[in-house]
C-alpha positions, 0 to 999 in steps of 0.5 A, a space after each residue: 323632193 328627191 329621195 336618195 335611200 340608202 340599203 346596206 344589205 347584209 345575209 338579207 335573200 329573204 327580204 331585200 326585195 320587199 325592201 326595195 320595192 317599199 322604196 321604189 313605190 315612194 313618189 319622192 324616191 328617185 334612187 335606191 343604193 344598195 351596198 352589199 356587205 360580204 354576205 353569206 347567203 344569196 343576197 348579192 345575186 339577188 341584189 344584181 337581180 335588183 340592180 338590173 330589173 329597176 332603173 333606179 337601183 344601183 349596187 355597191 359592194 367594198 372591194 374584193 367582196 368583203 364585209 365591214 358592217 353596217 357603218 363603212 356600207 352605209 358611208 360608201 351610200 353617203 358618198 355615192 349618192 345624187 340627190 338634195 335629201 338622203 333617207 335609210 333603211 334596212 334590208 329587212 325593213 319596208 316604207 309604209 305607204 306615203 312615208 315622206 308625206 309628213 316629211 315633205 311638208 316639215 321641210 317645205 314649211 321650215 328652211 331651218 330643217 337638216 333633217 326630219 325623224 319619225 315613228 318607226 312600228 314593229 313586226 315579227 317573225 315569230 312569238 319569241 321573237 316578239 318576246 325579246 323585243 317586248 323585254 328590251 324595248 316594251 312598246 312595237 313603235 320607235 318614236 318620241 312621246 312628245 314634240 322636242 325643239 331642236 336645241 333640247 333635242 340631245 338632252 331630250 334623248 338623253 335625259 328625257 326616257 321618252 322614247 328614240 327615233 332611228 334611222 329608218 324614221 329620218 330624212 336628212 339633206 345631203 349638204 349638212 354631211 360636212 366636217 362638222 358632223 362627219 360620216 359613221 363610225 365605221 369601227 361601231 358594228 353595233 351602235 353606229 346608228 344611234 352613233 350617227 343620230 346623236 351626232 345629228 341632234 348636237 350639231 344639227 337642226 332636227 326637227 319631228 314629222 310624223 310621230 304618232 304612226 309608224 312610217 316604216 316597219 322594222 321587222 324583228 326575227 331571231 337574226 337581228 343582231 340586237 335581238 342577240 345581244 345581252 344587256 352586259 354585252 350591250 352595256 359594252 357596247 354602250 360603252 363604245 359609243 360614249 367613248 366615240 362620241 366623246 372623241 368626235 365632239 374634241 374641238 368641235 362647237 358643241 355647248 358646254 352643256 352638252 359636252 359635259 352630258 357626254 363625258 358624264 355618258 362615257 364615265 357613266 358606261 365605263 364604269 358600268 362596264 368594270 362593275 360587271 366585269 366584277 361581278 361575273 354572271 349576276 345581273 345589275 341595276 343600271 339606274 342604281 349607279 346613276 348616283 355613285 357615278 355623277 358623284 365621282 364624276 363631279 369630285 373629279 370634273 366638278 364644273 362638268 358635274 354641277 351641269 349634269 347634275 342641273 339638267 337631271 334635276 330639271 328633268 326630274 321635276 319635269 317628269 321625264 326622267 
C-alpha cells in the first residue's frame, strides 16, 4: 500500500513539522505534499526546510504566494499526487503510531472499499481551549458510535446523531476522484471538509476501519478556526454547504431518497439562517425547528417531504435520532 498524504499548511510554524514527521514514520506513506496557503508566520520557510531535508516531501504554493483556504490548497495536493491511495491531514494534527494498519486490512479484504474513515482524538493546548471544544463537540474522540453499511452511510450521518468521521480519519483512492465526486469546494473556507466527506458517502463505498481508538490526534488551540466560530455564524456556515451540495447533486445519480434529505438540509438551514437574523442576539433551539420546517417543506415539496418524513421516523424508532 502507497500512502499519498495531503498537508495544507496555513500560519502552522509551531506544528508542521511534527505533522510531517507522524507522516513520514507511517511504512505506507510514500509522499507527503505540502501546500502553503499564503501564511503569515514562518511556515513557508519551514516548509522548504522540510522539502529539502526529506526526500518524500515535496511543496506546493498557489501562484504569487496567495492564499485560497484550506479547500483550493488541498485540491492542488489532489492533483499532484502519485500514488494508488490518498490520506490528509492538518498542519496542526499528528498520525498515531500504526495509523493504516486497520486501513490496509479493510482495503485488502474488500475490493468494493474507495475509501476507509476512522477515529479522530483530541488534544489541547490549554484549559479554555478544551472548554470550547467540550461545548461544541461534548466527547475528545471523532468517530461513529457503531458500524454503517456503506448505502446507510449519508442518512446515517445525517439522520443518525451518532457521531462523524473527518478527514484526517479517511483513506481514500485516488481513481474514485472522477467527475461523479468531483474535488473541494474551494468557495467553502469553513465546511469544506464535511462538504467533501458527504459527497464520499453519496456516491462512494465507505467503508469503517478502526473506530474505537483514535488513529490521529487533532490538536485544539485557540487559533483553530472552528474554535472561533459561534453557533450563529456556524448555522451560516451550514447554511452554505447545503446550498453547495444541493447544486453538486443536480443531474448527478444519487437515490431520490437521498436527494430529498438534501434539499430538506438546505431549506432546513435557510431558514434557521433567516430565523436568527430576526431575532438578533438571542440564542435559538435548532432542534425545535425541526418540525416548523419539514412541515413547510412538505406542503411545498410533498413527494420529497413524506420521505424525509419516513426516515425520521425510521431513525426515531430506532434510537438514534
Amino acid at each position: 500500500m502507497k500512502i499519498s498524504v495531503i498537508i495544507p499548511v496555513y500560519n502552522a510554524e509551531k506544528y508542521v513539522e511534527q505533522a510531517v514527521k507522524s507522516a513520514l514514520s507511517q511504512e505506507e506513506v510514500e509522499e507527503i505534499i505540502l501546500i502553503e496557503d499564503g501564511s503569515f508566520d514562518n511556515s513557508l520557510e519551514i516548509c522548504r526546510g522540510l522539502e529539502v531535508k526529506y526526500k518524500k516531501v515535496k511543496l506546493f504554493q498557489h501562484p504569487s504566494g496567495e492564499n485560497k483556504g484550506a479547500g483550493g490548497t488541498r485540491n492542488i495536493g489532489l492533483k499532484n499526487a502519485k500514488f494508488e491511495f490518498i490520506a490528509f491531514l492538518d498542519a496542526d494534527d499528528f498520525y498515531l503510531k500504526n495509523r493504516f494498519k486497520k486501513t490496509k486490512q479493510v482495503f485488502k479484504t474488500n475490493c468494493k472499499a474507495d475509501g476507509v474513515y476512522e477515529a479522530i482524538g483530541a488534544c489541547f493546548e490549554d484549559l479554555q481551549s478544551e472548554d470550547i471544544w467540550k461545548i461544541k463537540n461534548g466527547k475528545k474522540l471523532t468517530t461513529l458510535a457503531k458500524e454503517v453499511d456503506p448505502d446507510d452511510l449519508f442518512k446515517f450521518l445525517i439522520l443518525g446523531r451518532q457521531g462523524h468521521f473527518s478527514l484526517d480519519g479517511l483513506t481514500i483512492k485516488k481513481e474514485i476522484l472522477d467527475s461523479s465526486l468531483g474535488l473541494f469546494d474551494k468557495n467553502l473556507r469553513i465546511s469544506q471538509d464535511t462538504h467533501f466527506c458527504l459527497k464520499l458517502s453519496l456516491v462512494k463505498n465507505l467503508f469503517p476501519g478502526e473506530i474505537g481508538r483514535p488513529v490521529t490526534k487533532r490538536r485544539v488551540h485557540r487559533e483553530n478556526r472552528i474554535t472561533q466560530v459561534d453557533s450563529k455564524k456556524m448555522i451560516a456556515i451550514r447554511d452554505d454547504l447545503w446550498e453547495s451540495l444541493a447544486e453538486w447533486s443536480l443531474g448527478r445519480k444519487i437515490s431520490f431518497s437521498n436527494k430529498a434529505l438534501i434539499f430538506f438540509m438546505n431549506y432546513y438551514y435557510n431558514k434557521l439562517k433567516k430565523i436568527v437574523r430576526e431575532r438578533e442576539d438571542r440564542e435559538i433551539n435548532q432542534s425545535k425547528y425541526y418540525p416548523y420546517t419539514l412541515l413547510s417543506f412538505s406542503l411545498r415539496n410533498p413527494l420529497s417531504g413524506l420521505v424525509v418524513f419516513y426516515n425520521i421516523i425510521k431513525y426515531l424508532l430506532k434510537g438514534l435520532f
